[in-house]
DRENMAR-71844 format. One line per field, with one value per atom (N, C-alpha, C, O, CB): residue number from 0; y, x, z; atom name; chain. Coordinates in pm, whole numbers, always signed. Atoms other than C-alpha are relative to their C-alpha. Last residue first. Glycine has a CB too. Layout:
num <- [NUM;...] .
py <- [Y;...] .
px <- [X;...] .
pz <- [Z;...] .
atomo <- [CA;...] .
cadena <- [A;...] .
! end
This chain:
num <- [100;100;100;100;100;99;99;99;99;99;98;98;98;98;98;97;97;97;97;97;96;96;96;96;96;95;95;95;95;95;94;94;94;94;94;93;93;93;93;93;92;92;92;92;92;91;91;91;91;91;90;90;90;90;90;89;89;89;89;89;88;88;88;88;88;87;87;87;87;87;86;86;86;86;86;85;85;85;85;85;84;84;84;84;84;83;83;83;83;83;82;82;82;82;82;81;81;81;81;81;80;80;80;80;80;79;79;79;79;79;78;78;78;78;78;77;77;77;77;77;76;76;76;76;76;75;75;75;75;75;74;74;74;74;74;73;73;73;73;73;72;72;72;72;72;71;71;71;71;71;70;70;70;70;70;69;69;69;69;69;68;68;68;68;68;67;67;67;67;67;66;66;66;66;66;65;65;65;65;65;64;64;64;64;64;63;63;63;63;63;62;62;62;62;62;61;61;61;61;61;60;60;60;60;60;59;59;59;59;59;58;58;58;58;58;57;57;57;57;57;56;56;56;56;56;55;55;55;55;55;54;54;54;54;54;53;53;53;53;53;52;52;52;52;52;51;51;51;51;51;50;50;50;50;50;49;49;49;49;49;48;48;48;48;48;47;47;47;47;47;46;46;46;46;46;45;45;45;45;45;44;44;44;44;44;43;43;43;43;43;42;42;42;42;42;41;41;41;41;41;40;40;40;40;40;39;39;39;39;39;38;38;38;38;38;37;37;37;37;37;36;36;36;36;36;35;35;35;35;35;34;34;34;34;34;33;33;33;33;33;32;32;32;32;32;31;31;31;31;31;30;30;30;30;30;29;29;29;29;29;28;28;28;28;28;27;27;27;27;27;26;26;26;26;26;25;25;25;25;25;24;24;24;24;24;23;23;23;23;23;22;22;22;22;22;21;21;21;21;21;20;20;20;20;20;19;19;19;19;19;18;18;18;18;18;17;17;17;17;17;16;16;16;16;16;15;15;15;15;15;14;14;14;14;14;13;13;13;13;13;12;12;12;12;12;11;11;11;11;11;10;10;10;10;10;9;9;9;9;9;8;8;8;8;8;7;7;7;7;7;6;6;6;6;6;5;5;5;5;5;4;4;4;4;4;3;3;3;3;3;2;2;2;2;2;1;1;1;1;1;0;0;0;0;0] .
py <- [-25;+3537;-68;-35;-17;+126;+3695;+1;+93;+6;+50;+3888;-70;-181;-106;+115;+4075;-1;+104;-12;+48;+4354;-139;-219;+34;+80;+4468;-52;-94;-44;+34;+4732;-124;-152;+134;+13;+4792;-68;-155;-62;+35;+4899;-30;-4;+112;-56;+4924;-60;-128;-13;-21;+4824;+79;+177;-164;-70;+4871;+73;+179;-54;+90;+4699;+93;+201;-76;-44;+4799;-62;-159;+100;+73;+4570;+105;+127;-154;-76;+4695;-51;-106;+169;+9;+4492;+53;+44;-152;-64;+4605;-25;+63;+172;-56;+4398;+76;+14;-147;-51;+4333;+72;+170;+74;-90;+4136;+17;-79;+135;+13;+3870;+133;+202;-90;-1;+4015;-30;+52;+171;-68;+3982;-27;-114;+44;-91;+3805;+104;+177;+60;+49;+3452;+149;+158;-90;-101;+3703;-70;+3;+19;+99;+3534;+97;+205;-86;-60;+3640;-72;-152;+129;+60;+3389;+97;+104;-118;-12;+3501;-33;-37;+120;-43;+3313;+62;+10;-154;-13;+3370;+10;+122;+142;-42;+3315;+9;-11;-58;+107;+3324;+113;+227;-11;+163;+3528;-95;-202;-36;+28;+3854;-114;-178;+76;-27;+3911;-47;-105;-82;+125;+3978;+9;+120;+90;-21;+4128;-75;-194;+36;+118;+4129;+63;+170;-85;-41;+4400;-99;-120;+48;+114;+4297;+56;+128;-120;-35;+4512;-77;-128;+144;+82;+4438;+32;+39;-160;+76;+4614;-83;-158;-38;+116;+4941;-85;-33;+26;+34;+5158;-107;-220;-47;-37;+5270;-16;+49;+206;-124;+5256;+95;+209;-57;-95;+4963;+94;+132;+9;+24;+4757;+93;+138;+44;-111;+4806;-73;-176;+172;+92;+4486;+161;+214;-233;-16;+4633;-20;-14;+128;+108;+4414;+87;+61;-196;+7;+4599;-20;+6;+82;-13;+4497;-2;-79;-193;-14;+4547;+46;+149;+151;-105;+4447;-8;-107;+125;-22;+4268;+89;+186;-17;-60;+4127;-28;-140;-14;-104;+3969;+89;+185;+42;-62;+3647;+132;+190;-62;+105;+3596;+67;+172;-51;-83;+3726;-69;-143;+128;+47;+3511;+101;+156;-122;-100;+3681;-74;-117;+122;+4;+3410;+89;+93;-109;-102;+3486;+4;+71;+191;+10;+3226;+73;+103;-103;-73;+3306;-27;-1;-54;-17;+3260;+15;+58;-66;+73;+3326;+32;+105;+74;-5;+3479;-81;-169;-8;-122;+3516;-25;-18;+64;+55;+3220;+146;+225;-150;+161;+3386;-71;-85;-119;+5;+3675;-84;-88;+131;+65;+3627;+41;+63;-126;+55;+3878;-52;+17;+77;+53;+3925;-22;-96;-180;+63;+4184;-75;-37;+116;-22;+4277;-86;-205;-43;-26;+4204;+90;+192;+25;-13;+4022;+68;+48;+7;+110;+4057;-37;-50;-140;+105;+4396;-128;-122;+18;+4;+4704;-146;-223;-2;+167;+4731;+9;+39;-167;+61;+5128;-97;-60;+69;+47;+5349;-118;-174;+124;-101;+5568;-27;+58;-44;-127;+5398;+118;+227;+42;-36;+5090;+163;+233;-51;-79;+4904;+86;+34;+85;-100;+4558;+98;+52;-23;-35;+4251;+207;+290;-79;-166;+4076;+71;+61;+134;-150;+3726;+96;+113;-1;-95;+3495;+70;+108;+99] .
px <- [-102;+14286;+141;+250;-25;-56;+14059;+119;+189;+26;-146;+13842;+81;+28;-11;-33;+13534;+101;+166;-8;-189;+13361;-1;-85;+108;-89;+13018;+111;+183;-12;-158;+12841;-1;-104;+126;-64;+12450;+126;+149;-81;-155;+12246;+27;-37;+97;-123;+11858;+135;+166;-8;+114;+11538;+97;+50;-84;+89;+11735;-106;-164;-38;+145;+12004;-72;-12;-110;+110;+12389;-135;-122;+35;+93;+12595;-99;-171;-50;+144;+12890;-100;-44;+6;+105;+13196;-146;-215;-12;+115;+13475;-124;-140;+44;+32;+13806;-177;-251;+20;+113;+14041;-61;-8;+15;+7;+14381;-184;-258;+103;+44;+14518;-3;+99;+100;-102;+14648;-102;-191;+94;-1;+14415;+31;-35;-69;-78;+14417;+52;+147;-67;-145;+14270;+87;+177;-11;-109;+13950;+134;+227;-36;-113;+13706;+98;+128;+88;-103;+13359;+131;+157;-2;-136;+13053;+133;+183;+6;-139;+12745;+107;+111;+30;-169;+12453;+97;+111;+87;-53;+12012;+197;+248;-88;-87;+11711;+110;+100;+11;-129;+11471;+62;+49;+107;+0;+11136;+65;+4;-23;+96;+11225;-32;-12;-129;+107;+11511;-89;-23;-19;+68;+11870;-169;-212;+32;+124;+12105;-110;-125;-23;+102;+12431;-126;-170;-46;+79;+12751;-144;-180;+65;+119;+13027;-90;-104;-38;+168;+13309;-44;+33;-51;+55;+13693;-238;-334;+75;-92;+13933;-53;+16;+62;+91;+13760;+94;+201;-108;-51;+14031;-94;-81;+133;+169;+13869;+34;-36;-75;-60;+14253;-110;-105;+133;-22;+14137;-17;-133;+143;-115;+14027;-22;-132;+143;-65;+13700;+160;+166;-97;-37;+13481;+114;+149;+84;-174;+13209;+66;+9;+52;-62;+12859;+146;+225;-2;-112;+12583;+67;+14;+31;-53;+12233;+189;+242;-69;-157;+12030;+68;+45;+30;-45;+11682;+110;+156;-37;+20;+11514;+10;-65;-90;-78;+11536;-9;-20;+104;+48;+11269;+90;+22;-35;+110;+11342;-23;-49;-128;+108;+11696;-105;-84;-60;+144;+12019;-113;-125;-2;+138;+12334;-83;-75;-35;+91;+12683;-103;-91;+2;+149;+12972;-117;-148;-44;+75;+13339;-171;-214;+103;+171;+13583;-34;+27;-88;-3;+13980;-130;-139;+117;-109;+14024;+52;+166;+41;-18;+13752;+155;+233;-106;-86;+13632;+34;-51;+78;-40;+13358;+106;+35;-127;-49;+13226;+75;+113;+113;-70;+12981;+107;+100;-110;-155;+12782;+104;+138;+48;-109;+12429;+114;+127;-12;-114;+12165;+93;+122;+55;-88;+11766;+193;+189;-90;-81;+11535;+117;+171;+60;-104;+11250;+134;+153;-14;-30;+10940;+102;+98;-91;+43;+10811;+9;-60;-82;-90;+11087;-85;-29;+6;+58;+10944;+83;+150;-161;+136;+11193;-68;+24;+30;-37;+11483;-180;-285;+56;+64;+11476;-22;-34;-128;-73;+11737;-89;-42;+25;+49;+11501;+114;+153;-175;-54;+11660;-21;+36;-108;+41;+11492;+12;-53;-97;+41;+11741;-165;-183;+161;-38;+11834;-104;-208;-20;+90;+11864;+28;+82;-141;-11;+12188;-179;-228;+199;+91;+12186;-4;-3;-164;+86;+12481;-86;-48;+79] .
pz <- [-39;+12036;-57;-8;+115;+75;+11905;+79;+122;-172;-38;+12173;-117;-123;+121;+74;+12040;+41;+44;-132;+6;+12207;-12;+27;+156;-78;+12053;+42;-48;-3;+23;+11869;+94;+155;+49;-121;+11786;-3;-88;+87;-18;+11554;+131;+233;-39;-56;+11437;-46;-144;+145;-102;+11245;+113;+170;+60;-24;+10939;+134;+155;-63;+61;+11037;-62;-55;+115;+13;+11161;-80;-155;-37;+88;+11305;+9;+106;+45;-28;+11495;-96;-191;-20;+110;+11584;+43;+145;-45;-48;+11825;-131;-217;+34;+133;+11822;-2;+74;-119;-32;+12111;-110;-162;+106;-88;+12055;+0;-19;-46;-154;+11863;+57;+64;+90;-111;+11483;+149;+173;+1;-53;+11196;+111;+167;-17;+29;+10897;+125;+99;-104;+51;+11026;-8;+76;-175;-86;+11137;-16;+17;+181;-55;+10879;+80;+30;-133;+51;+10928;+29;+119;+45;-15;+10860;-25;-138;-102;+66;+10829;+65;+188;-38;-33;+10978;-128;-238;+50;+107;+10854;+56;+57;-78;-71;+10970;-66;-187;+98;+27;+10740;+136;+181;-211;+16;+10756;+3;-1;-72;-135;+10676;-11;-114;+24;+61;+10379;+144;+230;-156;-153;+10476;-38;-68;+235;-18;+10237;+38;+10;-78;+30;+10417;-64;-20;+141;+45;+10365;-21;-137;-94;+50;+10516;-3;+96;+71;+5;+10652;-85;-167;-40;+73;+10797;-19;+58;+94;+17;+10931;-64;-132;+92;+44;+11004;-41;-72;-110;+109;+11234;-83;-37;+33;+48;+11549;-167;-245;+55;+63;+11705;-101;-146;-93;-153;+11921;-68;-56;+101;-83;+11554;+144;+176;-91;+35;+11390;+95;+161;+60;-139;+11290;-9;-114;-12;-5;+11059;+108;+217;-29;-98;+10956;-12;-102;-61;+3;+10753;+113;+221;-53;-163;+10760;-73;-153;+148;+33;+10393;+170;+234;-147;+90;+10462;+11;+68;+12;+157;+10714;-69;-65;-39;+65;+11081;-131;-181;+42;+14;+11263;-80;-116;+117;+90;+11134;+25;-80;+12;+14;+11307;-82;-143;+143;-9;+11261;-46;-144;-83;+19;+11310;+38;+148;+74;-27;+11295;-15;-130;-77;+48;+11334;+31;+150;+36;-99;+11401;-83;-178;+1;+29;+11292;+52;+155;+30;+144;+11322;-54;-174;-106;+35;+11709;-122;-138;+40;+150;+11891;-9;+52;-149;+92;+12261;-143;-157;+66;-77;+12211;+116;+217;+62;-126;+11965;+55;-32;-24;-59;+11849;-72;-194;+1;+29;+11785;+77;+196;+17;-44;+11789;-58;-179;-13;+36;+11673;+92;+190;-66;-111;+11760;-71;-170;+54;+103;+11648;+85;+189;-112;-34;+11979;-123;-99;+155;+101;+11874;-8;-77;-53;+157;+12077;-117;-217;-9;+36;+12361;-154;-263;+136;-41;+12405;-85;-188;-26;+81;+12281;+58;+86;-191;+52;+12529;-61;-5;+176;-123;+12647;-93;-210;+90;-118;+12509;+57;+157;+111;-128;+12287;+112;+191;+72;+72;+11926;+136;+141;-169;+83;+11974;-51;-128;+21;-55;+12180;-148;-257;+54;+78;+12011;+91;+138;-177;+62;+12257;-4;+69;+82;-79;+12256;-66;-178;-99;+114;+12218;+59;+181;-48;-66;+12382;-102;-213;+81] .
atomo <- [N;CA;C;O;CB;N;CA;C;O;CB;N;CA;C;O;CB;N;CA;C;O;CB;N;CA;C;O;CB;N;CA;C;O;CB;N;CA;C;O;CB;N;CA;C;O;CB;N;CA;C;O;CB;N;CA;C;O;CB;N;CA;C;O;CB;N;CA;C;O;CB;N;CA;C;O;CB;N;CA;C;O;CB;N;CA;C;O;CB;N;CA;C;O;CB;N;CA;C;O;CB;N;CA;C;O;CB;N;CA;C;O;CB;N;CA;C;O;CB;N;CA;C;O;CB;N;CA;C;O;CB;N;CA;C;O;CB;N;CA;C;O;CB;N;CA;C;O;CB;N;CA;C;O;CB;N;CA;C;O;CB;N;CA;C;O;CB;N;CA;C;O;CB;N;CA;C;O;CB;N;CA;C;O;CB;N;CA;C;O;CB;N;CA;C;O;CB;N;CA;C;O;CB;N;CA;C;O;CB;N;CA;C;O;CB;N;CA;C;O;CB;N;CA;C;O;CB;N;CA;C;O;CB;N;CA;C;O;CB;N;CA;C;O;CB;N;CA;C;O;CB;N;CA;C;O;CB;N;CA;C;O;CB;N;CA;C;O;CB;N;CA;C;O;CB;N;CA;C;O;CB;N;CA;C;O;CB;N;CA;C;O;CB;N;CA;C;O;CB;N;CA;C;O;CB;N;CA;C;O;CB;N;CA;C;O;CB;N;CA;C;O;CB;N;CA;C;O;CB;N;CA;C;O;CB;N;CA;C;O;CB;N;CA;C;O;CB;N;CA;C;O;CB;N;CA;C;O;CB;N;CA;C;O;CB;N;CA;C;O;CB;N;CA;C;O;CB;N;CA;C;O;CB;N;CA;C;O;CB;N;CA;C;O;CB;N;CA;C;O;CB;N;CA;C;O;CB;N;CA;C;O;CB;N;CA;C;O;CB;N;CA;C;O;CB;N;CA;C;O;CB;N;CA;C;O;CB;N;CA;C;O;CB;N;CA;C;O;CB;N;CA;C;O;CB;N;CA;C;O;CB;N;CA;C;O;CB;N;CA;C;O;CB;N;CA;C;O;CB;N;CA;C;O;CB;N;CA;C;O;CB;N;CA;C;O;CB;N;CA;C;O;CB;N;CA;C;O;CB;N;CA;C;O;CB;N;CA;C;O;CB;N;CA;C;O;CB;N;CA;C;O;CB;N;CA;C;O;CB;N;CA;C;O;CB;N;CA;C;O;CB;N;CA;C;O;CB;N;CA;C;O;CB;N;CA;C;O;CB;N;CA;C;O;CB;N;CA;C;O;CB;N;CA;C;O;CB;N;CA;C;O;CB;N;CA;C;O;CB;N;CA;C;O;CB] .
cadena <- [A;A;A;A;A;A;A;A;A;A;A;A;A;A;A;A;A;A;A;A;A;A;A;A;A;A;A;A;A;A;A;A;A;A;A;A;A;A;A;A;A;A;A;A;A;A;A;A;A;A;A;A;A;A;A;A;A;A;A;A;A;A;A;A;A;A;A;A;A;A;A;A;A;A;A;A;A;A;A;A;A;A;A;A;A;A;A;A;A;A;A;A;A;A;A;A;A;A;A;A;A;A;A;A;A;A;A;A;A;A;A;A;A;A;A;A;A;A;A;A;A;A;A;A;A;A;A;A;A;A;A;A;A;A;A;A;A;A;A;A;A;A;A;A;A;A;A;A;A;A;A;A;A;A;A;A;A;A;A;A;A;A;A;A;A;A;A;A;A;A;A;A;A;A;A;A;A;A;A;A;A;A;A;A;A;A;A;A;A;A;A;A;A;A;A;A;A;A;A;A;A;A;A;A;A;A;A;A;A;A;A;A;A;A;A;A;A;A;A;A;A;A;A;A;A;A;A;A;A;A;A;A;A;A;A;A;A;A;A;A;A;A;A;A;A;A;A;A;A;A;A;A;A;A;A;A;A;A;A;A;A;A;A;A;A;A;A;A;A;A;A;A;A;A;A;A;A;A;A;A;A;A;A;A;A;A;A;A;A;A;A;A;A;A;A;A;A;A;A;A;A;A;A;A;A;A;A;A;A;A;A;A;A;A;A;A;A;A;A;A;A;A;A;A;A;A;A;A;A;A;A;A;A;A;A;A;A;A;A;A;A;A;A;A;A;A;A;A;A;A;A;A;A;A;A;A;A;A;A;A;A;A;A;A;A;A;A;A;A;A;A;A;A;A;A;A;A;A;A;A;A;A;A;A;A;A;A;A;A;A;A;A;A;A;A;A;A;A;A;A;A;A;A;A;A;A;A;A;A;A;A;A;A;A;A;A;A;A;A;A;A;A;A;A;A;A;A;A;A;A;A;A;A;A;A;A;A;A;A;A;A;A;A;A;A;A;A;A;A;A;A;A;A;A;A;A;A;A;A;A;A;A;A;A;A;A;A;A;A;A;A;A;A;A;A;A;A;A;A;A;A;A;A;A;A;A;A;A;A;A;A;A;A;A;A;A;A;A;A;A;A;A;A;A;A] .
! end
């Protein structure tokens, strides 16, 4: 799925120029892939929190315009359940629920 990024008012910025990220596979089971596309650029940070709002794991990308671009998190370490990843950007943020199972 892509999620499109708010622009900070609440209201879905135009699809042109609207930043795009995948997070995938949803549910998973020790892979968890972040893809950000061209419109995105600059230093985007990546944290997965547990229930308990506990960070468990953070990534730090630097992302240049023009390229697309997957990271690759590994969740092997971390117990089946419900996990909340947020991706911040420059241009924005935004969280999401994550199943491992």
């Amino acid at each position: 799925f892509t999620l499109t990024l708010t622009n900070g008012s609440g209201k879905a910025k135009a699809n042109s120029e609207a930043p795009r990220i995948s997070v995938y596979p949803n549910p998973t089971e020790d892979i968890l892939h972040v893809s950000l596309n061209e419109s995105i650029g600059g230093e985007v940070s990546v944290y997965v929190y547990d229930v308990l709002g506990k960070v468990v794991i953070t990534k730090m990308i630097e992302k240049s315009f023009e390229t697309r671009r997957t990271e690759t998190l590994q969740l092997s370490g971390l117990s089946a359940g419900t996990y909340f990843v947020q991706i911040q950007t420059p241009q924005s943020s935004f969280s999401e629920v994550v199943i491992k199972k």
